[in-house]
mmCIF file of the N, C-alpha and C atoms, coordinates in Angstrom:
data_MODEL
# 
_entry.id   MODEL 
# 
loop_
_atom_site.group_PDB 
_atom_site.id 
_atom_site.type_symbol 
_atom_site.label_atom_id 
_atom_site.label_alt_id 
_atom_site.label_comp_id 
_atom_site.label_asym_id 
_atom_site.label_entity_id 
_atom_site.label_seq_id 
_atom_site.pdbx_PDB_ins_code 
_atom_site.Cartn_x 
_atom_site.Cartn_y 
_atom_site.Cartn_z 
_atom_site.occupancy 
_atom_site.B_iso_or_equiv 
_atom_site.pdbx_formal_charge 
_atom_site.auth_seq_id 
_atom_site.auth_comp_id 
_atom_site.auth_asym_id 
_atom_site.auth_atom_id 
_atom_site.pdbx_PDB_model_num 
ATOM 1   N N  . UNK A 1 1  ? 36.650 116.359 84.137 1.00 0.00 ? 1  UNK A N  1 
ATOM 2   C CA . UNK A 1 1  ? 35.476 117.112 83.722 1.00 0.00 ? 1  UNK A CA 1 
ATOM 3   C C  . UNK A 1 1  ? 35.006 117.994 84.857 1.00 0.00 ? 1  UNK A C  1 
ATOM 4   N N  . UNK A 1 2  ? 34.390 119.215 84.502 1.00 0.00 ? 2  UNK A N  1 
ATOM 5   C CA . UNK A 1 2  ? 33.978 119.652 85.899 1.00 0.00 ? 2  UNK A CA 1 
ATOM 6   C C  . UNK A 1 2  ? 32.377 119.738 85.882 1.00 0.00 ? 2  UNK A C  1 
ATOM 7   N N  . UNK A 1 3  ? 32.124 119.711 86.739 1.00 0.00 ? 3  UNK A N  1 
ATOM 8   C CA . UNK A 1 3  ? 30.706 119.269 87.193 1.00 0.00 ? 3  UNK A CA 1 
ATOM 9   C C  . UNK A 1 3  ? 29.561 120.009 86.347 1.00 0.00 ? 3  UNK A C  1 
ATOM 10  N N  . UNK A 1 4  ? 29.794 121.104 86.020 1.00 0.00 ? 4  UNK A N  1 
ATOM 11  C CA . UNK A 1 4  ? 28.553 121.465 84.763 1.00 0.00 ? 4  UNK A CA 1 
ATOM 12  C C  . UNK A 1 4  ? 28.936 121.214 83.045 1.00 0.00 ? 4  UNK A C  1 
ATOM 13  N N  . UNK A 1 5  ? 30.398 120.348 83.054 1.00 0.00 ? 5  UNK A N  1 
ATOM 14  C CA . UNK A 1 5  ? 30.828 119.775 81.814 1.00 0.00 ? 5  UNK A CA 1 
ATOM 15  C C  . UNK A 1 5  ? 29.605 119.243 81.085 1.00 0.00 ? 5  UNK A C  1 
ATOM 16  N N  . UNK A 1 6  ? 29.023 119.659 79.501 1.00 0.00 ? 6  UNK A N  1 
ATOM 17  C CA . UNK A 1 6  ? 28.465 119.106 78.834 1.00 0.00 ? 6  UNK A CA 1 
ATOM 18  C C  . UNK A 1 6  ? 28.289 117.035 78.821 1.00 0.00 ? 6  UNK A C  1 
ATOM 19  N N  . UNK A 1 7  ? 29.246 116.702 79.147 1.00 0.00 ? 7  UNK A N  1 
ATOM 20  C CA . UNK A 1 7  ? 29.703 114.918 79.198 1.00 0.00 ? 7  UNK A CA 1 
ATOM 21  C C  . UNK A 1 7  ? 29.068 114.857 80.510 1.00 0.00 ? 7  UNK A C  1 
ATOM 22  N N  . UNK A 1 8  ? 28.726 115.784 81.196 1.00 0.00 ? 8  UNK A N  1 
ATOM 23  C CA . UNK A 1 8  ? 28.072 115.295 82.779 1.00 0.00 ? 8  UNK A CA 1 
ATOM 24  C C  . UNK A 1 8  ? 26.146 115.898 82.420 1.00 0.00 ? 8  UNK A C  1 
ATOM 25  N N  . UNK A 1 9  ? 25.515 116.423 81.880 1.00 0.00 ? 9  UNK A N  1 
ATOM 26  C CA . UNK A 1 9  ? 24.703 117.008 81.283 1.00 0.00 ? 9  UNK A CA 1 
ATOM 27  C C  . UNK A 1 9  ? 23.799 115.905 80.488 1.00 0.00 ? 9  UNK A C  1 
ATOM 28  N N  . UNK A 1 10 ? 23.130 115.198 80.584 1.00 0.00 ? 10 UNK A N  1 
ATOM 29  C CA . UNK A 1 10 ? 22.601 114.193 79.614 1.00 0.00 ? 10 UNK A CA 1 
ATOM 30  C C  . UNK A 1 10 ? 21.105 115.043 79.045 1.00 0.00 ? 10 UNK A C  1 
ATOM 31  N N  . UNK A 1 11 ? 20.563 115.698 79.731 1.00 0.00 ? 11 UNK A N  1 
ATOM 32  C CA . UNK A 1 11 ? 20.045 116.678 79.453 1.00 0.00 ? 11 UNK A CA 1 
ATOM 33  C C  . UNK A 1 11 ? 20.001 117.825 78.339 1.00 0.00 ? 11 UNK A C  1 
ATOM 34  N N  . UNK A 1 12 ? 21.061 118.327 78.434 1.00 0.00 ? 12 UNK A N  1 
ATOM 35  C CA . UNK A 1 12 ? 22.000 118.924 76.727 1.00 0.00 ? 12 UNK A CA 1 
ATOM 36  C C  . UNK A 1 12 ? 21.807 117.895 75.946 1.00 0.00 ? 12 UNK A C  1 
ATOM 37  N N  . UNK A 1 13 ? 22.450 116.825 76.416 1.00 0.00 ? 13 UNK A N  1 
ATOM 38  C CA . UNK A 1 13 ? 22.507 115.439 74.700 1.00 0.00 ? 13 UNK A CA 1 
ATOM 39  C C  . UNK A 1 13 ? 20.395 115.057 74.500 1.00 0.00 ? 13 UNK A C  1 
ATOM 40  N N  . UNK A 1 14 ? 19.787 115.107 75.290 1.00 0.00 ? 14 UNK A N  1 
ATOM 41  C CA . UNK A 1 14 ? 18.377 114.963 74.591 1.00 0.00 ? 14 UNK A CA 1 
ATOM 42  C C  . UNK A 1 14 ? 18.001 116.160 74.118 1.00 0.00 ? 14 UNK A C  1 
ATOM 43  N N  . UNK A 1 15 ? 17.965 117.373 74.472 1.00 0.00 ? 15 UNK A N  1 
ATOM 44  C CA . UNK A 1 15 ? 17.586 118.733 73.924 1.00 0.00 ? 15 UNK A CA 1 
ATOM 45  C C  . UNK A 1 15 ? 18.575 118.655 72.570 1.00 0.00 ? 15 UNK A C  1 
ATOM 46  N N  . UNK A 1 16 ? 19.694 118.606 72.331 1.00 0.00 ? 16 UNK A N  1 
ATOM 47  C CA . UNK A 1 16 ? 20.228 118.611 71.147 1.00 0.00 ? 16 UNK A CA 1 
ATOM 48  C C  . UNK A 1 16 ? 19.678 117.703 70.034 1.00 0.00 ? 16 UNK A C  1 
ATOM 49  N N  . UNK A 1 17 ? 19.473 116.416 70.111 1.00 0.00 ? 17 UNK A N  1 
ATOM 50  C CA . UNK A 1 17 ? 18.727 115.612 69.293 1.00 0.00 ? 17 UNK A CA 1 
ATOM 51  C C  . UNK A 1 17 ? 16.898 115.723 69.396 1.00 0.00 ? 17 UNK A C  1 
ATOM 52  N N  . UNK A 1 18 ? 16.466 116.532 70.224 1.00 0.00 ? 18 UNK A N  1 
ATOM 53  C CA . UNK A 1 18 ? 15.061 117.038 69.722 1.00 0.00 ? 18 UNK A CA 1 
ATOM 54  C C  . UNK A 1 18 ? 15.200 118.240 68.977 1.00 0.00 ? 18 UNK A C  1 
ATOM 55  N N  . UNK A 1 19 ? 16.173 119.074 69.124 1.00 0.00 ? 19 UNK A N  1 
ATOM 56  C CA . UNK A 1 19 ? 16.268 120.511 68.039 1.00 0.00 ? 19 UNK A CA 1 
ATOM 57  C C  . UNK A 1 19 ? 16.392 119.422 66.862 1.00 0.00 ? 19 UNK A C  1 
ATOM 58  N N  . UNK A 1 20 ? 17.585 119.092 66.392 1.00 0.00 ? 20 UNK A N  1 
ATOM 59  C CA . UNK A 1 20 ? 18.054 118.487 65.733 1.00 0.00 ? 20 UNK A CA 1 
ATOM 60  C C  . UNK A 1 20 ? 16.659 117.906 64.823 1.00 0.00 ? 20 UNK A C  1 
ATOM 61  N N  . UNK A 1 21 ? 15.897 117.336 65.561 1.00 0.00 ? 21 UNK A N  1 
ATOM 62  C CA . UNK A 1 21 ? 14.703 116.336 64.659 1.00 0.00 ? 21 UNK A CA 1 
ATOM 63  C C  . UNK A 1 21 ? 13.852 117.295 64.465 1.00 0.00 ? 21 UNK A C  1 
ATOM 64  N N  . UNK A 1 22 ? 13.280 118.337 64.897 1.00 0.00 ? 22 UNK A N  1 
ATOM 65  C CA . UNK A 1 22 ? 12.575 119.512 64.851 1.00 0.00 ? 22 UNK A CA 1 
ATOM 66  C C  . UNK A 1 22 ? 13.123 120.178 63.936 1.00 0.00 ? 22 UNK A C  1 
ATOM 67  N N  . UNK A 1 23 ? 14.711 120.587 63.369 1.00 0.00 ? 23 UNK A N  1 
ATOM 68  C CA . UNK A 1 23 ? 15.314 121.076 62.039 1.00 0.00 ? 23 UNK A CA 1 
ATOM 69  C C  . UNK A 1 23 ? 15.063 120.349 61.011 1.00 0.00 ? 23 UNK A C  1 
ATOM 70  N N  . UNK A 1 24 ? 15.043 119.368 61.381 1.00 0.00 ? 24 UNK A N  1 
ATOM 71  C CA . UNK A 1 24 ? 14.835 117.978 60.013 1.00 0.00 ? 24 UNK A CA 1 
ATOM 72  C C  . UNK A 1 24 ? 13.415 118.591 58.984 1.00 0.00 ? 24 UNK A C  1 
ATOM 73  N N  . UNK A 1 25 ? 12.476 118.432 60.057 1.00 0.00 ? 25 UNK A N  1 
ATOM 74  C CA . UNK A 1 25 ? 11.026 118.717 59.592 1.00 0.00 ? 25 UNK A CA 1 
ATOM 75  C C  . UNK A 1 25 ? 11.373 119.911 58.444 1.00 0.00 ? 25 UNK A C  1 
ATOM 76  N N  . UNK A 1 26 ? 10.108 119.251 57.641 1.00 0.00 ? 26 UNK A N  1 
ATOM 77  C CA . UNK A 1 26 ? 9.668  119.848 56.618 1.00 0.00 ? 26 UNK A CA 1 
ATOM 78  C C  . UNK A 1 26 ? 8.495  120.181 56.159 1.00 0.00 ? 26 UNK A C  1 
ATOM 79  N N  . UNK A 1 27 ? 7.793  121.374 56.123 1.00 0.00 ? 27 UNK A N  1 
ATOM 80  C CA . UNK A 1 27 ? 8.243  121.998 56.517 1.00 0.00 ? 27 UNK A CA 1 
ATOM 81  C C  . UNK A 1 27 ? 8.724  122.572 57.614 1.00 0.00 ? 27 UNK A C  1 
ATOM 82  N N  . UNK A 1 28 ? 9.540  124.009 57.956 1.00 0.00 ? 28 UNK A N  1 
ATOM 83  C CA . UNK A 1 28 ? 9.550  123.703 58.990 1.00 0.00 ? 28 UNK A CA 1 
ATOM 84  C C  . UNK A 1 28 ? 8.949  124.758 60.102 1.00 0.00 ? 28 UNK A C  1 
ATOM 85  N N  . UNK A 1 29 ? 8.271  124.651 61.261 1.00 0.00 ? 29 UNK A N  1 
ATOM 86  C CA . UNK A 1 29 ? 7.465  125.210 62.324 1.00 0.00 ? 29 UNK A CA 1 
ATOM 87  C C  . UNK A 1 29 ? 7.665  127.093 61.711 1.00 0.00 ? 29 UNK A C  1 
ATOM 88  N N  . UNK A 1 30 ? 6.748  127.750 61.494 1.00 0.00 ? 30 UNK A N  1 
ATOM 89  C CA . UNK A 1 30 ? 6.573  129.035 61.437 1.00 0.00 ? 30 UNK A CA 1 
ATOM 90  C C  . UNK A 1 30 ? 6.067  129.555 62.739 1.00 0.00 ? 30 UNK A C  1 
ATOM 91  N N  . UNK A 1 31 ? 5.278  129.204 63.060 1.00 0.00 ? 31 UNK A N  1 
ATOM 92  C CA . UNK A 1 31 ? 4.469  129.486 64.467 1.00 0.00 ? 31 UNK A CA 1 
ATOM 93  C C  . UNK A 1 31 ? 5.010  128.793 65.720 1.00 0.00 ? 31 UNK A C  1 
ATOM 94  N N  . UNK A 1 32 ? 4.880  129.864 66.820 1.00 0.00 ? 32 UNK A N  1 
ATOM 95  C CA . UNK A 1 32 ? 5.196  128.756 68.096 1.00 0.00 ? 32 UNK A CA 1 
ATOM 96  C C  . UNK A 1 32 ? 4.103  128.166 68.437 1.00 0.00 ? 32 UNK A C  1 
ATOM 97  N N  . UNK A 1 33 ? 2.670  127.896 67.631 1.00 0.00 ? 33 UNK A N  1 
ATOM 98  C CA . UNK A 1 33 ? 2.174  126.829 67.940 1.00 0.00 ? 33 UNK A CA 1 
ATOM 99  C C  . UNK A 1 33 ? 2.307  125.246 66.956 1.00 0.00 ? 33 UNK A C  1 
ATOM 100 N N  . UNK A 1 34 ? 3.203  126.108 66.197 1.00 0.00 ? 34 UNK A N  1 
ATOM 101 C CA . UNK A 1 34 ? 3.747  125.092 65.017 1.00 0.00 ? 34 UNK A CA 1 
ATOM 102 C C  . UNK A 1 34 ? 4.884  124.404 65.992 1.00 0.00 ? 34 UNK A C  1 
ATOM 103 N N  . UNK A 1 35 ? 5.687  124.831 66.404 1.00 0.00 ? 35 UNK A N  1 
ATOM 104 C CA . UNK A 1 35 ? 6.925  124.751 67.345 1.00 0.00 ? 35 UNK A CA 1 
ATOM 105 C C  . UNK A 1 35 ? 6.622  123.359 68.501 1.00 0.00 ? 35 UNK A C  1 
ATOM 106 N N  . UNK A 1 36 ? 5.660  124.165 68.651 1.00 0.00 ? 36 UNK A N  1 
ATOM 107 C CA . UNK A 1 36 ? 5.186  123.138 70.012 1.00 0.00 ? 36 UNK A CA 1 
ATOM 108 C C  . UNK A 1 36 ? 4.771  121.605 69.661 1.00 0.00 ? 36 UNK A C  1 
ATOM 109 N N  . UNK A 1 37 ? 3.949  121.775 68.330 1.00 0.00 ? 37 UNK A N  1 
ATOM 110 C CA . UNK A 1 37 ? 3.449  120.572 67.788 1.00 0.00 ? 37 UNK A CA 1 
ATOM 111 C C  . UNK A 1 37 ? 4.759  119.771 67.082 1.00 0.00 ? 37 UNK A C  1 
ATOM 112 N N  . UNK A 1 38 ? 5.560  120.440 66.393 1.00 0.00 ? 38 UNK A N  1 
ATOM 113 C CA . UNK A 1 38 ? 6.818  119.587 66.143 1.00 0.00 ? 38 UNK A CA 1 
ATOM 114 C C  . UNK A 1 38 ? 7.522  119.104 67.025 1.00 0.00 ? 38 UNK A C  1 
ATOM 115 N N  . UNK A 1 39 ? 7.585  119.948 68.054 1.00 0.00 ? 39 UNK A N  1 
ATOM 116 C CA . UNK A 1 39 ? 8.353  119.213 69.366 1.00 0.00 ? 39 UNK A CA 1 
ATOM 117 C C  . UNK A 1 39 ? 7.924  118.029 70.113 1.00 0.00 ? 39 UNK A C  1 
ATOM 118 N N  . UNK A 1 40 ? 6.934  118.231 70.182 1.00 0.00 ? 40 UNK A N  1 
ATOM 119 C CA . UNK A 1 40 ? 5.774  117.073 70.624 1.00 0.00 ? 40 UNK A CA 1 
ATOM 120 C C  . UNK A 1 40 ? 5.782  115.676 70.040 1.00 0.00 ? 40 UNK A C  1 
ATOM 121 N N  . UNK A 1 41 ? 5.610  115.992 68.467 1.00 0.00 ? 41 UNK A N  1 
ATOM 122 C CA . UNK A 1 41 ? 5.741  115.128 67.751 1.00 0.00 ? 41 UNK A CA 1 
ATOM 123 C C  . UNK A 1 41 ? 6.820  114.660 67.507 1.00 0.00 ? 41 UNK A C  1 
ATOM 124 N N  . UNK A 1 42 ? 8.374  115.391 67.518 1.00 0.00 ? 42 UNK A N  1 
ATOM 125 C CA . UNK A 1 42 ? 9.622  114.550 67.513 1.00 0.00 ? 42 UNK A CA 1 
ATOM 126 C C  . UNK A 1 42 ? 9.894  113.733 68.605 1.00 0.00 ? 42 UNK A C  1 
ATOM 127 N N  . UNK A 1 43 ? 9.494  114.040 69.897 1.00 0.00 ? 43 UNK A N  1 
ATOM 128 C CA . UNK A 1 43 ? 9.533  113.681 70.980 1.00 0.00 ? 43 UNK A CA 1 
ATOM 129 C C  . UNK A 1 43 ? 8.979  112.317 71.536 1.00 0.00 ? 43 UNK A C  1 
ATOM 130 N N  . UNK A 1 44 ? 7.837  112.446 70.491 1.00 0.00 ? 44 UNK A N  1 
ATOM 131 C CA . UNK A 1 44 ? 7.083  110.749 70.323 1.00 0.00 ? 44 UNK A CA 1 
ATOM 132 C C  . UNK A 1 44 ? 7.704  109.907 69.309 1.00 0.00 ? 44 UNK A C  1 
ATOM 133 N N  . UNK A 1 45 ? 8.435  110.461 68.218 1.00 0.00 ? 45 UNK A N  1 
ATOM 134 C CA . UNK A 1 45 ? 8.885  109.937 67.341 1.00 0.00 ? 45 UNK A CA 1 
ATOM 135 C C  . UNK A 1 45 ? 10.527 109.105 67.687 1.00 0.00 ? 45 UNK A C  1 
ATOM 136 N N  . UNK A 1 46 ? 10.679 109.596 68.860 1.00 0.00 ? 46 UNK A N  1 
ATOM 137 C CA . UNK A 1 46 ? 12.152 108.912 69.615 1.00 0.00 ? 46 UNK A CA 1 
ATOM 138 C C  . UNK A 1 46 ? 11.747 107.479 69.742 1.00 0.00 ? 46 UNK A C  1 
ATOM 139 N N  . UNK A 1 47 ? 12.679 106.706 69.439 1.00 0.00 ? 47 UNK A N  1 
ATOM 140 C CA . UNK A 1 47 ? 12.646 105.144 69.476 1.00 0.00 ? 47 UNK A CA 1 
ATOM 141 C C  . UNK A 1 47 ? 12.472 104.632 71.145 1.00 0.00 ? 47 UNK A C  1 
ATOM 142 N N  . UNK A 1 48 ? 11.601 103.555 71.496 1.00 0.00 ? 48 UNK A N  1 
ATOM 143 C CA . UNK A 1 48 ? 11.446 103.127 72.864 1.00 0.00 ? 48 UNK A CA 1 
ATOM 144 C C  . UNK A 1 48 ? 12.721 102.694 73.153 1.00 0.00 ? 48 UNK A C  1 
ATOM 145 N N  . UNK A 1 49 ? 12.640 103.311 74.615 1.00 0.00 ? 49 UNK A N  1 
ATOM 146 C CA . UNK A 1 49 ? 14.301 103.259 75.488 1.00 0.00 ? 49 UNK A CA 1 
ATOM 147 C C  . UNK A 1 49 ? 15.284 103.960 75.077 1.00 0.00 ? 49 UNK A C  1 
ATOM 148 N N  . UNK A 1 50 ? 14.861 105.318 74.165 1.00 0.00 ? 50 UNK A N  1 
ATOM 149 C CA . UNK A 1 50 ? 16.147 106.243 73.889 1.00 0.00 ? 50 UNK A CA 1 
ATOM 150 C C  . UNK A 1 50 ? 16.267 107.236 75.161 1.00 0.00 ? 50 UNK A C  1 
ATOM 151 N N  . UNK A 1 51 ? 15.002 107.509 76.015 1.00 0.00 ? 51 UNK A N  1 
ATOM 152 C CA . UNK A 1 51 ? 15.986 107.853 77.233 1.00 0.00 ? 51 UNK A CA 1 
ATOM 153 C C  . UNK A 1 51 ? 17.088 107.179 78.306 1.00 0.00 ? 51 UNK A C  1 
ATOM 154 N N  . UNK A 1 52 ? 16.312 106.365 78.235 1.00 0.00 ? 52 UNK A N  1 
ATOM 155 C CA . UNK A 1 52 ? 17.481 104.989 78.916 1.00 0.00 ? 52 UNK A CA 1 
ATOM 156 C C  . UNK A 1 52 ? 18.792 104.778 78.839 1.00 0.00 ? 52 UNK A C  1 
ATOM 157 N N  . UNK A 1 53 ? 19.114 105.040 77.248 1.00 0.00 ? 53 UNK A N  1 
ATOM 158 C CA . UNK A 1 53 ? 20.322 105.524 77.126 1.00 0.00 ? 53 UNK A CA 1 
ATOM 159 C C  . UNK A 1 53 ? 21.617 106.180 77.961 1.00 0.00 ? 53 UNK A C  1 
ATOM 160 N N  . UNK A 1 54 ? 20.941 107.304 77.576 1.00 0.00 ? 54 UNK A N  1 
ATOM 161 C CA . UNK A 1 54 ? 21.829 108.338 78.157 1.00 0.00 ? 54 UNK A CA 1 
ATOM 162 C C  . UNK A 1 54 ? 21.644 108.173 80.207 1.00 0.00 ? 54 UNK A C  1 
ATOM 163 N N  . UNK A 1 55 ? 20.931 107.686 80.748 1.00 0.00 ? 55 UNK A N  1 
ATOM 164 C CA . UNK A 1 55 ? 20.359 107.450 82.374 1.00 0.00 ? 55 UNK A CA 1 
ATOM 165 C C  . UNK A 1 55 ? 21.419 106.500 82.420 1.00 0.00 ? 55 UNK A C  1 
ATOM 166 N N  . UNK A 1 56 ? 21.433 105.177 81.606 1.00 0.00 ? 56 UNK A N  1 
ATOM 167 C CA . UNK A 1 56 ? 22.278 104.046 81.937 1.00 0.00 ? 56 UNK A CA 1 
ATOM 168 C C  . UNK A 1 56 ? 23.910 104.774 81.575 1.00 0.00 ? 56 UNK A C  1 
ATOM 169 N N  . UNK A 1 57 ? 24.516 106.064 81.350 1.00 0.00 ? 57 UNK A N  1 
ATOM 170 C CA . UNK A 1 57 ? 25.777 106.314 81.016 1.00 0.00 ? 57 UNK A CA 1 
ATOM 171 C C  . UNK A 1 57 ? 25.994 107.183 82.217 1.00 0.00 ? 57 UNK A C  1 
ATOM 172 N N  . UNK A 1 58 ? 25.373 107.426 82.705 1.00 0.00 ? 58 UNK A N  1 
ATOM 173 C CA . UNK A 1 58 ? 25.841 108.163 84.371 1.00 0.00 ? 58 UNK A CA 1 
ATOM 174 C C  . UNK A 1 58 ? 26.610 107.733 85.332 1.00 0.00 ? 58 UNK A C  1 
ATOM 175 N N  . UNK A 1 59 ? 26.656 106.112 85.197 1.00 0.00 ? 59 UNK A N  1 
ATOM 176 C CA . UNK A 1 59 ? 27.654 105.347 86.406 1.00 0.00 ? 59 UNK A CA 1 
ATOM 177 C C  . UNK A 1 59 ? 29.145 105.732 85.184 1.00 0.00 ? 59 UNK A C  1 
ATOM 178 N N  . UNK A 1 60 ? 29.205 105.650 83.965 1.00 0.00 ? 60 UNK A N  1 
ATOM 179 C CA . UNK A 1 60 ? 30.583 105.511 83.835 1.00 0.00 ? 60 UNK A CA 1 
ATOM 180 C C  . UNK A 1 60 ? 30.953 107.052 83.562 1.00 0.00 ? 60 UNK A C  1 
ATOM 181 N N  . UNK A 1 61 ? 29.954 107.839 83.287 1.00 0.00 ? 61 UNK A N  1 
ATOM 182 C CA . UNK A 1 61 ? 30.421 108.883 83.130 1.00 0.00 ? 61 UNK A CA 1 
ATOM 183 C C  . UNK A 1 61 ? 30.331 109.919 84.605 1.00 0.00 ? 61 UNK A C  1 
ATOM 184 N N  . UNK A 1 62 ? 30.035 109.716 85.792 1.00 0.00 ? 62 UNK A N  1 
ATOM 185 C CA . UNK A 1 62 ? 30.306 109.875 87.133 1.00 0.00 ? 62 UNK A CA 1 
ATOM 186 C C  . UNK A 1 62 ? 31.714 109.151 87.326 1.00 0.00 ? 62 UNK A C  1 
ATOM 187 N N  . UNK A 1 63 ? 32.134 108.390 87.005 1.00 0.00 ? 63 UNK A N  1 
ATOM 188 C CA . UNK A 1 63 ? 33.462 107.241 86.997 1.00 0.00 ? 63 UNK A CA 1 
ATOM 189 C C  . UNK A 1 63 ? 34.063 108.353 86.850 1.00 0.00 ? 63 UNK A C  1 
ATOM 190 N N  . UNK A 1 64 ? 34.366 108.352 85.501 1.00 0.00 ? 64 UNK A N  1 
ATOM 191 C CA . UNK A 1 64 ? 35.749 109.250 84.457 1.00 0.00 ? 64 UNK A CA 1 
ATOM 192 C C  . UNK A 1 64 ? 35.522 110.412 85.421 1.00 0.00 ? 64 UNK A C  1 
ATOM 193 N N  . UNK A 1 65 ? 34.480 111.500 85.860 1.00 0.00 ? 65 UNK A N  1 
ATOM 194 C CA . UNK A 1 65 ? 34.573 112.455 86.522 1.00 0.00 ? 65 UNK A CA 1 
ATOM 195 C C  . UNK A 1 65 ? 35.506 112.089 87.849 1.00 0.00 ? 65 UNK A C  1 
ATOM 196 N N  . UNK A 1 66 ? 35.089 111.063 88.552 1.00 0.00 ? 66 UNK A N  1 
ATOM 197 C CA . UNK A 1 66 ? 35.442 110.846 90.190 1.00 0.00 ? 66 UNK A CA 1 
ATOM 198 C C  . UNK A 1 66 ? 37.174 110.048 89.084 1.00 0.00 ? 66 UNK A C  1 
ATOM 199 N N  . UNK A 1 67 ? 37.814 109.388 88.751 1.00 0.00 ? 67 UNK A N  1 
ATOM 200 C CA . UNK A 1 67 ? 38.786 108.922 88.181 1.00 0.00 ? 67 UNK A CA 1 
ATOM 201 C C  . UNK A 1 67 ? 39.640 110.514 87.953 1.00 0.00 ? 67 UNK A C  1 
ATOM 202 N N  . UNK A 1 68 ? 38.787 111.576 87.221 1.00 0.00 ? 68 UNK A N  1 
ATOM 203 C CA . UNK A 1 68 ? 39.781 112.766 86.729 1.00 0.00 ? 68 UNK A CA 1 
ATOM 204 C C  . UNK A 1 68 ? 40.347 113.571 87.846 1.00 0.00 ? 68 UNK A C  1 
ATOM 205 N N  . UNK A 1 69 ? 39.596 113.507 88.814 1.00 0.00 ? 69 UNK A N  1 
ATOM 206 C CA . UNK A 1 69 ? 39.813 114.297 89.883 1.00 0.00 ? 69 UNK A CA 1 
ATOM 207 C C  . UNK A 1 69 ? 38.707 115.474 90.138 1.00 0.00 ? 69 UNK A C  1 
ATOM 208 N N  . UNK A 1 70 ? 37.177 115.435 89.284 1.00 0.00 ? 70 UNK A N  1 
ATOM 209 C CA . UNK A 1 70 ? 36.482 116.242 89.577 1.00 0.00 ? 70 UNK A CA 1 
ATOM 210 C C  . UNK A 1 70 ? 35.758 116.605 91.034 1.00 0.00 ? 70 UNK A C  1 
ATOM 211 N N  . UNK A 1 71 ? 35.834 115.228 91.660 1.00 0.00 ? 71 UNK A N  1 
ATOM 212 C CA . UNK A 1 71 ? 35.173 115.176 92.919 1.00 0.00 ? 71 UNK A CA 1 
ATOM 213 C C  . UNK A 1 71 ? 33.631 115.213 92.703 1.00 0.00 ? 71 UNK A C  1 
ATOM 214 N N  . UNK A 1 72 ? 33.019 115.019 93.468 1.00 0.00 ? 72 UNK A N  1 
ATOM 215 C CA . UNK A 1 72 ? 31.021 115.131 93.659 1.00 0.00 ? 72 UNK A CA 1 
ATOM 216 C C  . UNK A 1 72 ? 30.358 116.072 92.974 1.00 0.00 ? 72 UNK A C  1 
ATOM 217 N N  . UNK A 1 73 ? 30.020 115.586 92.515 1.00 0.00 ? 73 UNK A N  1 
ATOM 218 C CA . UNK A 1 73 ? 29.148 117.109 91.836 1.00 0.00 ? 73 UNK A CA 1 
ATOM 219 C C  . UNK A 1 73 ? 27.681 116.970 92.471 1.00 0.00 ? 73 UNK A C  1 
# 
């Protein structure tokens, strides 16, 4: 992988599943103060310890990088 690889990015994987829950809505945000309040609100609506997740996948996914030959990022 190389060091700005999406799989090194956990950052991308939470922004993708807050768009994602923000598309869901129905209706959906017209206004960017509509925008803001859906975001807000999907954002609270994430289950406790769904950032944790992706934080606790950094040792193996730093692994597979340092294993592929990416070196330090």
């Amino acid at each position: 992988w190389p060091p700005k690889s999406p799989e090194m990015n956990i950052i991308e994987d939470i922004r993708d599943a807050l768009l994602h829950a923000v598309e869901k809505r129905s209706p959906p945000p017209r206004t960017p103060m509509d925008l803001l309040t859906a975001l807000q609100d999907s954002w609270c609506e994430f289950p406790p310890g769904y950032l944790q997740t992706p934080v606790e996948s950094m040792p193996r996914r730093v692994g597979g990088l340092l294993l592929a030959g990416g070196g330090l990022t």
